[in-house]
CHARMM-style PDB file with segment names, atoms N, HN, CA, C and O in Angstrom:
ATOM      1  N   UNK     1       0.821  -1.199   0.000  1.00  0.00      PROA
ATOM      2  CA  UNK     1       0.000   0.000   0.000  1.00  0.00      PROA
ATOM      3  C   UNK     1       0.865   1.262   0.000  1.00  0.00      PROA
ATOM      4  O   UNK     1       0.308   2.360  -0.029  1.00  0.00      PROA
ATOM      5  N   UNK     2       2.048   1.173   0.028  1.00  0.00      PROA
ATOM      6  HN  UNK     2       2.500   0.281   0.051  1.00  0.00      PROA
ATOM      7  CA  UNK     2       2.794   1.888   0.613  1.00  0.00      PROA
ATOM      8  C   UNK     2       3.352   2.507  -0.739  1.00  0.00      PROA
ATOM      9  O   UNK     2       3.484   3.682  -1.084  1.00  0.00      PROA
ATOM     10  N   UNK     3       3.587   1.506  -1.280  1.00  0.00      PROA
ATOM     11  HN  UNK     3       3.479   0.552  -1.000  1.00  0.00      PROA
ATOM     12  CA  UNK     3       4.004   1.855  -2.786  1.00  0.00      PROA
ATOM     13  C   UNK     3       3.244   3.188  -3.846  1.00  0.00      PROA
ATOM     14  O   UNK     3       3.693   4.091  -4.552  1.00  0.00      PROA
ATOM     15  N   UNK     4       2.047   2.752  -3.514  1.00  0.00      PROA
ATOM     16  HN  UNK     4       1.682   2.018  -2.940  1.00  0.00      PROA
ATOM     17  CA  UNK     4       0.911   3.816  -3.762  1.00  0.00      PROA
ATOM     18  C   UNK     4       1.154   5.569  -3.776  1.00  0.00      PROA
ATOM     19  O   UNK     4       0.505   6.401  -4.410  1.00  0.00      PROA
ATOM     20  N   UNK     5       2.318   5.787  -2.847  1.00  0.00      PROA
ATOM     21  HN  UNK     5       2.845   5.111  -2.332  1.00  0.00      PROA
ATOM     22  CA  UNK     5       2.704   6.545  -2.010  1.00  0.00      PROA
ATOM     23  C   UNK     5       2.937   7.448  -2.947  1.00  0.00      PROA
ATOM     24  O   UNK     5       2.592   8.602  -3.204  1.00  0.00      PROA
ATOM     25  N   UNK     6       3.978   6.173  -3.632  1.00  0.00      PROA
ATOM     26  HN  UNK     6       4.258   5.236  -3.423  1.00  0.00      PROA
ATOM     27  CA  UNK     6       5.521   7.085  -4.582  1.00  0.00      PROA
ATOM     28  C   UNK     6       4.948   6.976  -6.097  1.00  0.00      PROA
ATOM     29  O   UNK     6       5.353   7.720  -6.991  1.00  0.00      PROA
ATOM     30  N   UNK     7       3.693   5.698  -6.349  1.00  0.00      PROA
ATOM     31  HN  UNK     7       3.364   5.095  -5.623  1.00  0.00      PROA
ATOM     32  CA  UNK     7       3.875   5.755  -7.645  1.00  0.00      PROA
ATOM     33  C   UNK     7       2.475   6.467  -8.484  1.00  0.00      PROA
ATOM     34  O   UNK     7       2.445   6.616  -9.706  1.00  0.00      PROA
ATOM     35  N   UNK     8       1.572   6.782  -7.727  1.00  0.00      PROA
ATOM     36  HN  UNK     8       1.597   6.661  -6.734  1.00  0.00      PROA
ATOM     37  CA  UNK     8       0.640   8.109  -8.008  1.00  0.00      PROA
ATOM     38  C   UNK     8       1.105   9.072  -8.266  1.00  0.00      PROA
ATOM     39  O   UNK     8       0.846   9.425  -9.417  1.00  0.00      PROA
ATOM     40  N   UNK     9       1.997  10.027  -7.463  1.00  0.00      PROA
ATOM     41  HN  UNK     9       2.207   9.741  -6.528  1.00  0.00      PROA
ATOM     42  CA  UNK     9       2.811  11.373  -7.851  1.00  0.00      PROA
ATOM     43  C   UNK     9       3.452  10.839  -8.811  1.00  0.00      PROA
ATOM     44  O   UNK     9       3.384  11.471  -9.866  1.00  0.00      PROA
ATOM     45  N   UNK    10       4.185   9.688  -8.828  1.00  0.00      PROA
ATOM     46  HN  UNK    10       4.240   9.175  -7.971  1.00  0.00      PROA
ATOM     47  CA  UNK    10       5.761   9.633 -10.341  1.00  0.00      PROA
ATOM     48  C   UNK    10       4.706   9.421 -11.199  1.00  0.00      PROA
ATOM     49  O   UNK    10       5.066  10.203 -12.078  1.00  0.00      PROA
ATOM     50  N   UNK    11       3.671   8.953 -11.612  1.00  0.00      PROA
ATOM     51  HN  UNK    11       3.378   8.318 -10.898  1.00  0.00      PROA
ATOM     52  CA  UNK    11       2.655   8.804 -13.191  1.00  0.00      PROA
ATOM     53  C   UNK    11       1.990   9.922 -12.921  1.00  0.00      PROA
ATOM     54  O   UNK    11       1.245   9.810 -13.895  1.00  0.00      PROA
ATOM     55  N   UNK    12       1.538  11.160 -12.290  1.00  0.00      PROA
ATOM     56  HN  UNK    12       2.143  11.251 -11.499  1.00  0.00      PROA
ATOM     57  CA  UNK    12       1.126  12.750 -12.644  1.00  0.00      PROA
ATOM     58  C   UNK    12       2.420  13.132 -12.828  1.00  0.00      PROA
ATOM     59  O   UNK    12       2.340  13.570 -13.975  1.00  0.00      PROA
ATOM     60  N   UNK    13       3.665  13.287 -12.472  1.00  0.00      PROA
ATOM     61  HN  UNK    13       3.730  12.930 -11.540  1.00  0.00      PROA
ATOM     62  CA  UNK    13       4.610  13.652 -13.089  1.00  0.00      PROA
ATOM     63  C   UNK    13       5.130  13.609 -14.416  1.00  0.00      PROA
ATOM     64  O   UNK    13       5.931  14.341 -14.998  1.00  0.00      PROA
ATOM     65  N   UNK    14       4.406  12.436 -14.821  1.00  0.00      PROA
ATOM     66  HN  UNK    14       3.756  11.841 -14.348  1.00  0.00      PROA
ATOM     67  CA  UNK    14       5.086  11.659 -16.169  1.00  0.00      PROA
ATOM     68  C   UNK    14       4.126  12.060 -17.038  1.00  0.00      PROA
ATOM     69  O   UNK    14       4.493  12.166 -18.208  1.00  0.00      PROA
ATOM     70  N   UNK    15       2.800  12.355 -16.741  1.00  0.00      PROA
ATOM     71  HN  UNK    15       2.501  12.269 -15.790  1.00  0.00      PROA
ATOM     72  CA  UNK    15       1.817  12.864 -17.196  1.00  0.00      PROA
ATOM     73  C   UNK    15       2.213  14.441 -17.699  1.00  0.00      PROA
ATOM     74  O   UNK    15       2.511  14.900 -18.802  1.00  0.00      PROA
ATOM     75  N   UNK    16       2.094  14.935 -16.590  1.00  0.00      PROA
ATOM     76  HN  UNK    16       1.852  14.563 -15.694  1.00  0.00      PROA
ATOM     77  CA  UNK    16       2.738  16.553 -17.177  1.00  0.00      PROA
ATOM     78  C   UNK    16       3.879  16.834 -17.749  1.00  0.00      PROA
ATOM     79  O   UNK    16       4.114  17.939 -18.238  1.00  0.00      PROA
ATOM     80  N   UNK    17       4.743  15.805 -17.743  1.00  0.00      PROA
ATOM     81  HN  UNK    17       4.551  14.907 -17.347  1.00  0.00      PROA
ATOM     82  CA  UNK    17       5.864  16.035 -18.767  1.00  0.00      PROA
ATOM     83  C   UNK    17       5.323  15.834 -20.003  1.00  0.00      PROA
ATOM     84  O   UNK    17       5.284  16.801 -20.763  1.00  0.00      PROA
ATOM     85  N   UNK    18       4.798  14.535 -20.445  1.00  0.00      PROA
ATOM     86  HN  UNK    18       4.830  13.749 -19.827  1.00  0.00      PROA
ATOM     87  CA  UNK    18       3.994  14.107 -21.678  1.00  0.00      PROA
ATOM     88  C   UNK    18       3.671  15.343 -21.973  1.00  0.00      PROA
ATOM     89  O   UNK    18       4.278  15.870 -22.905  1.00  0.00      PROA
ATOM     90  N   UNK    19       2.626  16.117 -21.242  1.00  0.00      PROA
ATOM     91  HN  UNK    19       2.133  15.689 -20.485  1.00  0.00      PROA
ATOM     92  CA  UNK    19       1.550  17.066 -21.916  1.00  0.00      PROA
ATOM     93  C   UNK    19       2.659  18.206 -22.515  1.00  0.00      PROA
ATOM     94  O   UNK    19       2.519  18.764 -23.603  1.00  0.00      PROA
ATOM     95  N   UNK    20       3.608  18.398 -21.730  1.00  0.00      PROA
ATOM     96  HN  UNK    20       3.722  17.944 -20.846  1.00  0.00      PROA
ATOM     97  CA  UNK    20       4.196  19.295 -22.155  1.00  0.00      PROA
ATOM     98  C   UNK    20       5.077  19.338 -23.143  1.00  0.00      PROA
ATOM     99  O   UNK    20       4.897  20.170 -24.032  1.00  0.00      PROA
ATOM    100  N   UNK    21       5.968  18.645 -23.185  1.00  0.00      PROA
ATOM    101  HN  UNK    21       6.114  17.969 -22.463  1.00  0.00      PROA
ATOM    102  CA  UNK    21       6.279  17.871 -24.418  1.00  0.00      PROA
ATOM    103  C   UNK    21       5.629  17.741 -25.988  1.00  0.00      PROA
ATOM    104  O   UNK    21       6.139  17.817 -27.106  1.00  0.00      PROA
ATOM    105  N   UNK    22       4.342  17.523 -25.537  1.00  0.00      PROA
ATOM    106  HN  UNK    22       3.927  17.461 -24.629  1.00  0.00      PROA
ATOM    107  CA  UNK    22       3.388  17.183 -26.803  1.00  0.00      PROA
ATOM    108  C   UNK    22       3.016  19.190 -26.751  1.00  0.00      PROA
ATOM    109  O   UNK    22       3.256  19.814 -27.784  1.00  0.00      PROA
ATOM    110  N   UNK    23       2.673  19.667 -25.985  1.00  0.00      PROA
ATOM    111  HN  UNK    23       2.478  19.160 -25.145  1.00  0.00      PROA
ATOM    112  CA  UNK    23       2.453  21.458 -26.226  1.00  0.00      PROA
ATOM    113  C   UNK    23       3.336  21.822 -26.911  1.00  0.00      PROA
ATOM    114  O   UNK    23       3.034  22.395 -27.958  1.00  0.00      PROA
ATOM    115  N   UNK    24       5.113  21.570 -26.482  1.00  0.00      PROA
ATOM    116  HN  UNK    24       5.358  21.105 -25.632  1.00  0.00      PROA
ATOM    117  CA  UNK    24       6.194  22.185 -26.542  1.00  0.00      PROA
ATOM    118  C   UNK    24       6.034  22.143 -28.299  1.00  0.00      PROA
ATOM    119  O   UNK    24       6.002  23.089 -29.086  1.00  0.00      PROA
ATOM    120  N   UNK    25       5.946  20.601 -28.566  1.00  0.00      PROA
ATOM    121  HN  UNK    25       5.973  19.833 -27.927  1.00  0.00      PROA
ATOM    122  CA  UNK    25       5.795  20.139 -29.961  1.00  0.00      PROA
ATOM    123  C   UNK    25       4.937  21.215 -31.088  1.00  0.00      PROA
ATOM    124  O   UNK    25       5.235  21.856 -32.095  1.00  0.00      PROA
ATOM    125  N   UNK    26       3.810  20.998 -30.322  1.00  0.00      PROA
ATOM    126  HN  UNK    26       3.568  20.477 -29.503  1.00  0.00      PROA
ATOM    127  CA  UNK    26       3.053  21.943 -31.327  1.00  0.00      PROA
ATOM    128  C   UNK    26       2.913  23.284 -31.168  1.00  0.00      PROA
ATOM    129  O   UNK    26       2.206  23.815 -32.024  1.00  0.00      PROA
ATOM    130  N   UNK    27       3.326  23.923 -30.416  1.00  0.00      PROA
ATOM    131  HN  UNK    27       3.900  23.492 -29.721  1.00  0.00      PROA
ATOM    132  CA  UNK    27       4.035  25.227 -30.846  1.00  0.00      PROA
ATOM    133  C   UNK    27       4.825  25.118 -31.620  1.00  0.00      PROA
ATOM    134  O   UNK    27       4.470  25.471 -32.744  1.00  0.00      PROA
ATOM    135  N   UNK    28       6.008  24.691 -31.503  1.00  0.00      PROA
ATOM    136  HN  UNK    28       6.296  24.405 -30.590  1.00  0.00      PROA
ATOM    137  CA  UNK    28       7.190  24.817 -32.379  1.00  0.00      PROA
ATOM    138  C   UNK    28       7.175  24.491 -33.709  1.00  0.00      PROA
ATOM    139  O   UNK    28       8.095  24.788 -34.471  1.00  0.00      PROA
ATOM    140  N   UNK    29       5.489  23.478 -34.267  1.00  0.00      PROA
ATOM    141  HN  UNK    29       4.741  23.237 -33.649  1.00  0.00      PROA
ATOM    142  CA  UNK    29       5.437  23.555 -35.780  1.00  0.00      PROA
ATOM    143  C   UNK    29       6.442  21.985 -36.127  1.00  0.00      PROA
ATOM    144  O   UNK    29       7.037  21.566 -37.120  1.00  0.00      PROA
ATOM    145  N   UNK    30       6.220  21.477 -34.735  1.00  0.00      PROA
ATOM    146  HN  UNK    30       5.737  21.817 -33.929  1.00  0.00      PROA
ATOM    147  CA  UNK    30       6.632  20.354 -35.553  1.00  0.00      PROA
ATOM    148  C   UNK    30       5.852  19.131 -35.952  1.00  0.00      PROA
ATOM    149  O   UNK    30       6.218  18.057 -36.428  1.00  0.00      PROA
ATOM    150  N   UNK    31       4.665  19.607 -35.619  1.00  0.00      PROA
ATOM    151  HN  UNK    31       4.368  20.480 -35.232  1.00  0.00      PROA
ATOM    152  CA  UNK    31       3.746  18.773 -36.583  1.00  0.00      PROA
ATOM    153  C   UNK    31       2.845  19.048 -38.143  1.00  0.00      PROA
ATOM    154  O   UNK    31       1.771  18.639 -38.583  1.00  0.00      PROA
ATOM    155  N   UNK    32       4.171  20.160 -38.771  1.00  0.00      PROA
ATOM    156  HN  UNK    32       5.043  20.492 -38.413  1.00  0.00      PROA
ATOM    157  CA  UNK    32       3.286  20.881 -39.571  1.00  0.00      PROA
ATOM    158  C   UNK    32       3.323  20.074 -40.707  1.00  0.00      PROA
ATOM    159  O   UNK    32       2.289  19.887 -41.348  1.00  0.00      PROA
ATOM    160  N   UNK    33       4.106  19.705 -40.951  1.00  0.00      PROA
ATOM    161  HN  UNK    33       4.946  19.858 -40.430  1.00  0.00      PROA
ATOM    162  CA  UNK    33       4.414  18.492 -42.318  1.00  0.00      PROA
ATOM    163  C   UNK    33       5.010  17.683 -42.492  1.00  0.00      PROA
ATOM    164  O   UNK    33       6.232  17.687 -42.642  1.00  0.00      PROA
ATOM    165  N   UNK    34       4.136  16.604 -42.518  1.00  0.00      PROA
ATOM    166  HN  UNK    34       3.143  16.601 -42.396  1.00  0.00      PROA
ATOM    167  CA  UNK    34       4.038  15.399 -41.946  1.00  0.00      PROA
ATOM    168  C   UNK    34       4.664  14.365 -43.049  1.00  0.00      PROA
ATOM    169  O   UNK    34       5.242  13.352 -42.655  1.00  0.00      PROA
ATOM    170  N   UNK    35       4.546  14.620 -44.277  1.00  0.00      PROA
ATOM    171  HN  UNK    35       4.077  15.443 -44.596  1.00  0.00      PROA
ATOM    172  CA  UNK    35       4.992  14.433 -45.702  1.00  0.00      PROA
ATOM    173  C   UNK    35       6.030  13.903 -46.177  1.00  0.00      PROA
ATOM    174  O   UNK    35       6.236  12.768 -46.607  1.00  0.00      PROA
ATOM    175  N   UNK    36       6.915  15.129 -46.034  1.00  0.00      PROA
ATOM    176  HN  UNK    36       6.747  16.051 -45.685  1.00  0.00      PROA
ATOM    177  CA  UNK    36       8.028  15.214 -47.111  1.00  0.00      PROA
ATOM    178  C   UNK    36       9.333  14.732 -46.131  1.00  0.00      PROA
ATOM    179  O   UNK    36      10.477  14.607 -46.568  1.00  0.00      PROA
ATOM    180  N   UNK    37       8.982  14.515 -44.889  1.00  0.00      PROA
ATOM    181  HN  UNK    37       8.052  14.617 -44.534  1.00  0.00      PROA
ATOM    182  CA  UNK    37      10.546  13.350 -44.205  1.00  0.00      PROA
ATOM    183  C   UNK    37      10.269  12.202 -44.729  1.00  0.00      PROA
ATOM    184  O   UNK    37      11.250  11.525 -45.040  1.00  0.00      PROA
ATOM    185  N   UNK    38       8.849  11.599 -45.003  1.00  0.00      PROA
ATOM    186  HN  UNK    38       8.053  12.149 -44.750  1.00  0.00      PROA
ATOM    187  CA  UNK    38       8.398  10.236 -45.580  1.00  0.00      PROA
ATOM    188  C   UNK    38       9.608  10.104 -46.752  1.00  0.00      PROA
ATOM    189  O   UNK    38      10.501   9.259 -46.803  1.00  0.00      PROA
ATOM    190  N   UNK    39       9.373  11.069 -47.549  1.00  0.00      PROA
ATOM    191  HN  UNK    39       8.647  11.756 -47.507  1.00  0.00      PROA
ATOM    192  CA  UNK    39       9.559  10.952 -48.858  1.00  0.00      PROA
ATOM    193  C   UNK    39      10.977  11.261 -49.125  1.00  0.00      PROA
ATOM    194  O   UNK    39      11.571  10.651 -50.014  1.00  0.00      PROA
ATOM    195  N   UNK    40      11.710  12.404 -48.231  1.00  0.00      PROA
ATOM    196  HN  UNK    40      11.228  12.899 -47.509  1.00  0.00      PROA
ATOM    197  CA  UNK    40      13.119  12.096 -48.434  1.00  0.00      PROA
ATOM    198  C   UNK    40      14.003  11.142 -48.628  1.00  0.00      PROA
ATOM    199  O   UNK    40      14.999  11.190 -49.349  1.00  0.00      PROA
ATOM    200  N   UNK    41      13.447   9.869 -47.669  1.00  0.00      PROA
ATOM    201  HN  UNK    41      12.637   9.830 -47.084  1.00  0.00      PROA
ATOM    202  CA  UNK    41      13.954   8.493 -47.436  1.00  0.00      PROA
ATOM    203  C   UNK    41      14.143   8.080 -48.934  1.00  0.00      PROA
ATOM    204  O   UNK    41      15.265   7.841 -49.380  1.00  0.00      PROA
ATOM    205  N   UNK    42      13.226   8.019 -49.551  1.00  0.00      PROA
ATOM    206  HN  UNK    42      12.315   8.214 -49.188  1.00  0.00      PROA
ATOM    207  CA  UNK    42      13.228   7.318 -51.083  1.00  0.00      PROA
ATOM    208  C   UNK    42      14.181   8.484 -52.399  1.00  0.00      PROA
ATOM    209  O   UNK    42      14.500   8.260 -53.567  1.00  0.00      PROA
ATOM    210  N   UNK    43      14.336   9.441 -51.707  1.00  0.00      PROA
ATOM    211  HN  UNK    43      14.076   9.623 -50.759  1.00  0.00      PROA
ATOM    212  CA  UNK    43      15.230  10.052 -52.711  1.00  0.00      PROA
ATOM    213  C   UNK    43      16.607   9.933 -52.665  1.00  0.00      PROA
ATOM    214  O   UNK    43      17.284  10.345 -51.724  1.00  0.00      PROA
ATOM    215  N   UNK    44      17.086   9.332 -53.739  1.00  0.00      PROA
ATOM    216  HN  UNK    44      16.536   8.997 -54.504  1.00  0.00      PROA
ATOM    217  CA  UNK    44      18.369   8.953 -53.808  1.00  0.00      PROA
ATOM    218  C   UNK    44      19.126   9.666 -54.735  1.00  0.00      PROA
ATOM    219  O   UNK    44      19.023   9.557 -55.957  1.00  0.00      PROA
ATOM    220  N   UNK    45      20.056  10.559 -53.996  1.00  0.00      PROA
ATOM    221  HN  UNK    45      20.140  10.647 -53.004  1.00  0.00      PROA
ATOM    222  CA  UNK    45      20.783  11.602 -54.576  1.00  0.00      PROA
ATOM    223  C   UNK    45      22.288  11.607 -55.494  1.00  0.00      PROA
ATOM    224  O   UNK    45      22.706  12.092 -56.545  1.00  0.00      PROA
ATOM    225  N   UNK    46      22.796  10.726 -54.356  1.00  0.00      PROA
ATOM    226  HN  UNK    46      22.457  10.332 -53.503  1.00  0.00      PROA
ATOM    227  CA  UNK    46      23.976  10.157 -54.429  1.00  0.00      PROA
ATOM    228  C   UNK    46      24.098   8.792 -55.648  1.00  0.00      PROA
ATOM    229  O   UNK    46      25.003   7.962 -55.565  1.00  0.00      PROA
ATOM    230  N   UNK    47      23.499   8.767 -56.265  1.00  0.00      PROA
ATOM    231  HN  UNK    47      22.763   9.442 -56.333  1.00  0.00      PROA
ATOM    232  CA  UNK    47      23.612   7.545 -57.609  1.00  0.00      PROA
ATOM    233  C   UNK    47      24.562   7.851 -58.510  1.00  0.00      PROA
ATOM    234  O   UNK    47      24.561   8.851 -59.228  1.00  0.00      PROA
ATOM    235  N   UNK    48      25.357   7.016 -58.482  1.00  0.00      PROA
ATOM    236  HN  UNK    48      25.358   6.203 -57.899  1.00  0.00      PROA
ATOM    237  CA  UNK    48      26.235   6.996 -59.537  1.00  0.00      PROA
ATOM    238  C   UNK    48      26.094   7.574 -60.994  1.00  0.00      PROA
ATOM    239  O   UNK    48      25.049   7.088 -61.427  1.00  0.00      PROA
ATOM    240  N   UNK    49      26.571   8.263 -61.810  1.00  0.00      PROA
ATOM    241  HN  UNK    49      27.420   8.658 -61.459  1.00  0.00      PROA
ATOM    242  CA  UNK    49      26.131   9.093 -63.033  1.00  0.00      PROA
ATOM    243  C   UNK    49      27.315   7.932 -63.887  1.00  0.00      PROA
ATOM    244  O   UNK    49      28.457   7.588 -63.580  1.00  0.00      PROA
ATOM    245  N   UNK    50      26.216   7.478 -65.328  1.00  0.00      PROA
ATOM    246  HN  UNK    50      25.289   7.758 -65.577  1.00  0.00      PROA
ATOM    247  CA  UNK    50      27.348   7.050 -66.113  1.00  0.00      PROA
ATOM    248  C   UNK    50      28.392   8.345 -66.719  1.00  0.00      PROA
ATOM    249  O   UNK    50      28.153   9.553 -66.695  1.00  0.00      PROA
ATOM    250  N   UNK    51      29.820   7.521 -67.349  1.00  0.00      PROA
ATOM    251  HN  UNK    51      30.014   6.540 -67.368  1.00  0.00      PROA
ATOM    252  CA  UNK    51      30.811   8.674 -67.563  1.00  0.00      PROA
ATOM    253  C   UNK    51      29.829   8.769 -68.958  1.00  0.00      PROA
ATOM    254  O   UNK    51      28.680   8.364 -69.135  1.00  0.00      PROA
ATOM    255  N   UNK    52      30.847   9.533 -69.940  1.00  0.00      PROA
ATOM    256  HN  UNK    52      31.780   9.862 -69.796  1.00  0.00      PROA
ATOM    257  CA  UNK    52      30.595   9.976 -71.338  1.00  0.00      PROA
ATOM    258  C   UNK    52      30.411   8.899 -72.403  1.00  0.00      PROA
ATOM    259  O   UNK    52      29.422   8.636 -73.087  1.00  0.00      PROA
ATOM    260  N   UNK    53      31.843   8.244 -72.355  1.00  0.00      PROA
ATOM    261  HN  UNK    53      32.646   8.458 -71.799  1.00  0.00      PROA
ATOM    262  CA  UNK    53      32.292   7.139 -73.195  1.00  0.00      PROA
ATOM    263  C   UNK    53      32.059   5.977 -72.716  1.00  0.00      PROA
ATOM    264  O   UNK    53      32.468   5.016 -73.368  1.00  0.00      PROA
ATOM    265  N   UNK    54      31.305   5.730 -71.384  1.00  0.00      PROA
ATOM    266  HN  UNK    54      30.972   6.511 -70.855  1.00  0.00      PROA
ATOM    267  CA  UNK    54      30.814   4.233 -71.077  1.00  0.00      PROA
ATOM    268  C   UNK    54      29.340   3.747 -71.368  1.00  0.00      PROA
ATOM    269  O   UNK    54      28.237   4.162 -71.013  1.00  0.00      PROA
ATOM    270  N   UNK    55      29.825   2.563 -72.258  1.00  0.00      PROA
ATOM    271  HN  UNK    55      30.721   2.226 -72.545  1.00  0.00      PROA
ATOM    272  CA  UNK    55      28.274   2.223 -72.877  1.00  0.00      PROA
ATOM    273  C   UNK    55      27.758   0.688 -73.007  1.00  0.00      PROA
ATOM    274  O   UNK    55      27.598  -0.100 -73.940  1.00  0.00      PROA
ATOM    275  N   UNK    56      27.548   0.659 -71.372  1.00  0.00      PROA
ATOM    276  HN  UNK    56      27.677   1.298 -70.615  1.00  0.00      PROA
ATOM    277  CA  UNK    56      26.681  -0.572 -70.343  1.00  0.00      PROA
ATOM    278  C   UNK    56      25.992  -0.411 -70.056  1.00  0.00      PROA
ATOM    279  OT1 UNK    56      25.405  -1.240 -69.360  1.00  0.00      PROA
TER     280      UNK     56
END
């Protein structure tokens, strides 16, 4: 029962960090677009370019 004590306050603690965290988040606009990190993944920049005179 005793336990009760410590672990009610530590999960409202953990609670208001969450909330704040998730506020902090959406102020700052980092849930504004949601999109285009998806899609970076699949862009591949770095690909090898054939030369001039190679013809494979």
């Amino acid at each position: 029962m005793n336990i009760l004590l410590v672990l009610i306050p530590l999960s409202l603690l953990l609670l208001i960090a969450a909330m704040y965290a998730f506020f902090w988040a959406v102020d700052n606009d980092q849930f504004e677009d949601l999109e285009t990190p998806a899609l970076d993944v699949l862009v591949d920049e770095d690909a090898p370019r054939p030369r001039a005179g190679d013809d494979r």
